[in-house]
C-alpha positions in Angstrom: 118.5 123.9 122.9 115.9 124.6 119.6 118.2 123.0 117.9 118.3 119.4 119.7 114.4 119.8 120.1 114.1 120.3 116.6 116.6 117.3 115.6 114.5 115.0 117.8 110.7 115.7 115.8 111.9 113.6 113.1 112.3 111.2 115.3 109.2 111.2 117.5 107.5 111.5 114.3 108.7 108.0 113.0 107.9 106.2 116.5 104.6 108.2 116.6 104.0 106.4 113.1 105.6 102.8 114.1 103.5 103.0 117.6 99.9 103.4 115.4 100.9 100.8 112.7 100.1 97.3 113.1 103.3 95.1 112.8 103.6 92.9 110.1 106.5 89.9 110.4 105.8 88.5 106.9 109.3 89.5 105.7 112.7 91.8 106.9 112.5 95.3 106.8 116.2 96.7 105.2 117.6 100.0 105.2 120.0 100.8 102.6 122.0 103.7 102.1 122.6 103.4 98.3 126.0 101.8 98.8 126.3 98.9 96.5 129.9 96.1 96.9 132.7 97.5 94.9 133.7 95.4 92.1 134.8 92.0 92.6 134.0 92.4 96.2 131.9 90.1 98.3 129.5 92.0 101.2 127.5 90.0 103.9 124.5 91.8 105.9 122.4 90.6 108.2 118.6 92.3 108.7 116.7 91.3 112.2 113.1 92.4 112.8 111.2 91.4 115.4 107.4 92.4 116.0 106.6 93.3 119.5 103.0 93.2 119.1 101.9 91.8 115.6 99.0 90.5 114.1 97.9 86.8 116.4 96.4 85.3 112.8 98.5 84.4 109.9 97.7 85.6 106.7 97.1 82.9 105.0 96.5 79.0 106.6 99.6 77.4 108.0 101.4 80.7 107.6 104.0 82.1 110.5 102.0 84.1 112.9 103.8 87.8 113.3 103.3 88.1 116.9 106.7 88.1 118.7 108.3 86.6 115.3 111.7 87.4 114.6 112.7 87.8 111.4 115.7 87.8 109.7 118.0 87.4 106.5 121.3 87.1 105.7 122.3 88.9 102.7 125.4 87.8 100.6 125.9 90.2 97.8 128.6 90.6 94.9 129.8 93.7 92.8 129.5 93.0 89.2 130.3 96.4 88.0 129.6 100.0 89.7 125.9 100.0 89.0 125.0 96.2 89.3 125.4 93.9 92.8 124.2 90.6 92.0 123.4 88.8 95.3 121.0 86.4 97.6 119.5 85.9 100.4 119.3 83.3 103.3 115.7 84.2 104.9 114.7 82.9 108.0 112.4 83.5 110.9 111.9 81.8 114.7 108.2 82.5 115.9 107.0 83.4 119.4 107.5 79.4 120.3 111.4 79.8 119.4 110.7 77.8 116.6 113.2 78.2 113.8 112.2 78.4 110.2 113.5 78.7 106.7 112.7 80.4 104.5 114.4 78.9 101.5 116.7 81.5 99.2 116.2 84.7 97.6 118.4 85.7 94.3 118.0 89.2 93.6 119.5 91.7 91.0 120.3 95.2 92.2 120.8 98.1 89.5 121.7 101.8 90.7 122.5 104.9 89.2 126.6 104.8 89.5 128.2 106.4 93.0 124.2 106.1 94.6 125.5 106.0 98.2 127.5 109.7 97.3 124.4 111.4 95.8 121.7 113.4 97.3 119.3 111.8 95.2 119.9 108.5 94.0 117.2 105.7 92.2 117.5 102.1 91.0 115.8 98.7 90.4 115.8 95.6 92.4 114.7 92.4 91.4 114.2 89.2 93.3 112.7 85.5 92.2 112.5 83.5 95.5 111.5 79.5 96.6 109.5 80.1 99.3 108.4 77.7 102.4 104.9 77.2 103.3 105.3 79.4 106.7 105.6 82.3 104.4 104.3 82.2 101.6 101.2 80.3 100.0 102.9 80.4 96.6 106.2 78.4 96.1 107.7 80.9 93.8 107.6 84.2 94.1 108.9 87.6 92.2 109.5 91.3 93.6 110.3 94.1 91.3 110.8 97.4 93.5 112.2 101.4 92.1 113.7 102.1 94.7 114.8 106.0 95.4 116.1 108.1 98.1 116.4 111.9 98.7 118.6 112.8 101.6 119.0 116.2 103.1 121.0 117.7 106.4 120.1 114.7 108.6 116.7 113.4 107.3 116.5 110.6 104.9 113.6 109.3 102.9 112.8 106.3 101.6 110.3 104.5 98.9 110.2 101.2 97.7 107.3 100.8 95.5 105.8 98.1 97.3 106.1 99.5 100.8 104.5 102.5 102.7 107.2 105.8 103.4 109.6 105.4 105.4 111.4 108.6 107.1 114.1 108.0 109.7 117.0 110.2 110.7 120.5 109.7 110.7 
């Protein structure tokens, strides 16, 4: 019985956190595990957010309000060798009106330490250059470059992306 109680503090923990931080709809949130398409292999994901109670005022004039926004992206992804997934994305959103909206395309370059999703630890680079629609962005074009790493023990994983807060869940 210790045992179950102790497995669930990780996850009051991360609902504690989500119930005290604003939501934000500006993009997707997406979990990874560190897996990456095997080589020559296409991969299609799909990422859903939706903010239950976001910020009413967009962030920037004409941008998508996050209030009961859904977000999404569809993620098309190709393995180029055991350390490097080439891929894009389809990003879209439909706001509190059920207004639908594109967001354009993302092309990204992912770059992992080999075997990432069988390590404890595991690190790599991401890069995306984006075309961006007004809703979403006030710049047309756009670049991210994110580390990301993960250290995953017994049932707890963590996560960083350099431009993002911590994110714990378990699994």
């Amino acid at each position: 019985m210790l045992s179950s109680f102790r497995r669930c503090i990780p996850l009051a923990a991360i609902f504690l956190v989500a119930a005290s931080v604003s939501a934000r709809a500006v993009d997707e949130i997406q979990v990874y595990n560190a897996e990456i398409a095997k080589v020559g292999q296409w991969t299609f994901q799909l990422h859903l957010n939706y903010a239950f109670a976001g910020r009413k005022e967009p962030d920037f004039p004409g941008g998508l309000i996050p209030n009961h926004a859904l977000n999404g992206t569809g993620e098309w992804a190709y393995g180029i060798t055991d350390w490097w997934e080439m891929g894009f994305y389809t990003p879209f959103a439909v706001d509190e009106n059920l207004t639908p909206y594109s967001n354009a395309v993302k092309i990204r370059q992912l770059f992992v330490v080999p075997n990432a999703g069988k390590r404890e630890f595991f690190y790599g680079m991401n890069f995306e250059l984006s075309y961006a629609m007004p809703q979403f962005s006030d710049t047309k074009w756009n670049m991210e470059v994110r580390a990301d790493h993960r250290l995953a023990q017994r049932r707890l994983r963590v996560h960083r992306q350099s431009n993002s807060r911590l994110r714990i869940w378990a699994i």
